[in-house]
N, C-alpha and C positions, 0 to 999 in steps of 0.2 A: 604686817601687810602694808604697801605701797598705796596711796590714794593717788589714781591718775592726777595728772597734771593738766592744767586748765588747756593747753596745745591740743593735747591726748584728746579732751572731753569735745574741742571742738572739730574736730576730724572726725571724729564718732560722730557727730552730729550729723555731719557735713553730708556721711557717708548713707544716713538714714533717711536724710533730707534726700539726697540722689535716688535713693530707693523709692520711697515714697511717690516721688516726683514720675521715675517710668511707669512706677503702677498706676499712677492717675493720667497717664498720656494713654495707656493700652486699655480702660476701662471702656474707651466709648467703644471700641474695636471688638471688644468682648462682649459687650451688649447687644452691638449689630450682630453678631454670630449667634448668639445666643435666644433670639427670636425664631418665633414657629417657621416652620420650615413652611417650603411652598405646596400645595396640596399637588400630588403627581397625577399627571396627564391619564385617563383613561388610555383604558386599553383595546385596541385596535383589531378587531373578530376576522378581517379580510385575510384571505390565505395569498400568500407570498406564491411567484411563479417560478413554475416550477423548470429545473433546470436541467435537461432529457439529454443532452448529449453526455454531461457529467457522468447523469443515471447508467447509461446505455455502455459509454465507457469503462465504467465500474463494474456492471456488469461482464462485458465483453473478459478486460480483465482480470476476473475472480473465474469466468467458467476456463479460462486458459488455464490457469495455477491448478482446478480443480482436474482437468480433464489431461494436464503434461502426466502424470503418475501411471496412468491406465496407458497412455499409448508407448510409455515405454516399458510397458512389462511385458516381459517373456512370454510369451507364449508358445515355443513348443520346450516341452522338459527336458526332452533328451536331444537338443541342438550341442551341437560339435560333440555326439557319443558315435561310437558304431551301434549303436543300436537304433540309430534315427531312421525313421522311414521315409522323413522328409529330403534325406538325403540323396534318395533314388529318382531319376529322372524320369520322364516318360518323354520319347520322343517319336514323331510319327511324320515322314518326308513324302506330302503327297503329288500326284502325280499332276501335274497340268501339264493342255496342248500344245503350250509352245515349249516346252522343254524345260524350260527354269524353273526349280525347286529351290524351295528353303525350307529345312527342317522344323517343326513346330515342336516347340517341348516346354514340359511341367518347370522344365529349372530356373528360368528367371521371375517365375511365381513362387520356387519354396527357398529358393537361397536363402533369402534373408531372415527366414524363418529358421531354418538348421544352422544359419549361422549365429542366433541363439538372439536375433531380433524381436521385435514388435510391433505394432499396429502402423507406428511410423515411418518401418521400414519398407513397409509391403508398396510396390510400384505407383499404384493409382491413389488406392485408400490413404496411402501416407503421405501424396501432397495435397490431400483433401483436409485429413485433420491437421497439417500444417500449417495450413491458411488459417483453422479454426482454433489452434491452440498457439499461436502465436500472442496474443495479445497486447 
């Protein structure tokens, strides 16, 4: 077996003394970290205000998504069948004095319905709950 050589032993030295030397430069650095922490700030009971248009939007939003499902379901079963009753018209052409008539009839209330629509199809009601389920 080899016995270092006094070169060898002093470079080994050298290399422990380097060691040493950052360990006692990073000691104070450690010690300040190493102190009791600072006691934390009580805690504050006041209620935070409250943010209503967020609310109200969120709201407005979520009854849209919940209420789109319902206005487009089906509502009559037997649209575009021959068996639909909704597909029969009623029309009735009444008479006034000055001579001008326009026929009055059921079909531009059930069309949309035999054509196998839904609550957002229907004339009135359907730009009503399209304001409301937009969101």
């Amino acid at each position: 077996m080899k016995t270092p050589s006094r070169a060898a032993g002093r470079a080994l030295a050298a290399v422990g003394a380097a060691v040493l030397g950052t360990l006692a430069a990073h000691t104070p650095a450690m010690a300040a970290e190493a102190r009791a922490p600072q006691p934390a700030q009580a805690p504050d009971a006041t209620l935070q205000p409250v943010d209503t248009r967020a609310a109200l939007g969120t709201l407005g939003t979520t009854a849209g998504s919940a209420l789109r499902p319902v206005t487009e379901l089906r509502l009559d079963p037997w649209a575009n069948s021959s068996a639909d009753p909704l597909t029969n018209a009623v029309s009735v052409e009444p008479k006034t004095p000055n001579g001008q008539t326009r026929p009055l009839s059921t079909l531009p209330l059930t069309a949309p319905l035999s054509g196998g629509g839904g609550l957002k199809d229907l004339p009135v009601l359907g730009q009503v709950l399209g304001g409301a389920v937009r969101g």
